[in-house]
C-alpha positions as CSV (number, residue, x, y, z in Angstrom):
1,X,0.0,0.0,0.0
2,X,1.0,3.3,-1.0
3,X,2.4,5.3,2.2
4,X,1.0,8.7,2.6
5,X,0.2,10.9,0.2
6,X,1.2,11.2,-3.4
7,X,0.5,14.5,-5.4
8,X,1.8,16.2,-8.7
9,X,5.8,16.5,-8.5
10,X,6.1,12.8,-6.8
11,X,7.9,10.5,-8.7
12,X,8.9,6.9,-8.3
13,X,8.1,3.2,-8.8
14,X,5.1,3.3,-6.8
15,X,3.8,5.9,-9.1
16,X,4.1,3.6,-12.1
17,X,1.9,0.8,-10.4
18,X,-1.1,4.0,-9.3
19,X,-0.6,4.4,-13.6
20,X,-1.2,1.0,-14.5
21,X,-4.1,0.5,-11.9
22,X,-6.0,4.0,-13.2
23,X,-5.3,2.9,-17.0
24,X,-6.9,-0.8,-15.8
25,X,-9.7,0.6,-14.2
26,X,-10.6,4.4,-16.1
27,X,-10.6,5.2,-19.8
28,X,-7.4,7.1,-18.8
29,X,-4.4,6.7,-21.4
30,X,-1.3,7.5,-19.0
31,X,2.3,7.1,-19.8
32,X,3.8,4.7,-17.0
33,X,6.5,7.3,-16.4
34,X,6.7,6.8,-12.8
35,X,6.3,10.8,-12.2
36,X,3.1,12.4,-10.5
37,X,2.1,14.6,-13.6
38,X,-0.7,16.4,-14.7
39,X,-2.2,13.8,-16.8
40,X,-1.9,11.9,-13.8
41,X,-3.5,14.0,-11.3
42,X,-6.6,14.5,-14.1
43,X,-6.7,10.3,-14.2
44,X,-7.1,10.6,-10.0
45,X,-9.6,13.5,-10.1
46,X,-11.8,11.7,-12.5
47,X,-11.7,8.3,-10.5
48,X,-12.4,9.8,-7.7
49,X,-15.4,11.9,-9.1
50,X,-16.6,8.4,-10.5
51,X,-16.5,6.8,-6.7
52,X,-18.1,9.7,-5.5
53,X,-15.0,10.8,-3.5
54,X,-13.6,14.4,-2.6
55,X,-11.8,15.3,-6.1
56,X,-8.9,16.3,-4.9
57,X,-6.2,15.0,-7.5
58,X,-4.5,13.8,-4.8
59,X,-4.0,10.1,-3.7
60,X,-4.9,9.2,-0.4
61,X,-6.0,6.0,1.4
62,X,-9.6,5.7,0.6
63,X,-8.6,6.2,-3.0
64,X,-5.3,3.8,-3.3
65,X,-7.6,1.2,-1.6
66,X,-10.7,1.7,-3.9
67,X,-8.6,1.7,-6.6
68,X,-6.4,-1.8,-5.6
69,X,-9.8,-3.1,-5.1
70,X,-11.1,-2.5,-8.3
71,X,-7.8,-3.1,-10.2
72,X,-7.8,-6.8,-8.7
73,X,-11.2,-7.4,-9.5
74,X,-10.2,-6.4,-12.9
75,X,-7.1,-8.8,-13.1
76,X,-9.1,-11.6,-12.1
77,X,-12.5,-11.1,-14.8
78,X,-12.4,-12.2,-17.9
79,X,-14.2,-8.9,-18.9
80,X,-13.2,-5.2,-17.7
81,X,-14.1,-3.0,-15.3
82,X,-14.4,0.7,-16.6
C-alpha cells in the first residue's frame, strides 16, 4: 500500500503501479513514467469523481484502496471493469 500521500511533483516506482491501476480501471491513457504529472492527477480526479469521492487530485487512502480493489477485480475477470 501506498504510504502517505502522493501528489503532482512525486515520482517513483510506486507511481508507475497507481498508472497501471488507473489505466486498468478508467478510460485514462497515461504514460507509465513513474512521475506524479498532470495527466496523472486528471486520471485521480476523475476516479475519484466516479467513486463519488472528494476530487482532490490527490492520492490518499480511501482512494489507493478503492482503486487496488477494483484493479484486482479487474485482473481476475475475464471482462473489464471501466
Amino acid at each position: 500500500m501506498i504510504q502517505g500521500y502522493y501528489d503532482r511533483g512525486d515520482r517513483e516506482r510506486r507511481i508507475r503501479i497507481l498508472q497501471r491501476m488507473l489505466r486498468a480501471v478508467t478510460d485514462a491513457s497515461l504514460e507509465e513514467n513513474g512521475q506524479y504529472d498532470g495527466a496523472t492527477r486528471s486520471a485521480v480526479q476523475q476516479f475519484q469523481r466516479s467513486r463519488g469521492f472528494p476530487t482532490t487530485g490527490i492520492t490518499d487512502r480511501i482512494t489507493w484502496e478503492e482503486l487496488s480493489r477494483l484493479y484486482a477485480e479487474n485482473q481476475t475477470s475475464p471482462v473489464g471493469i471501466r
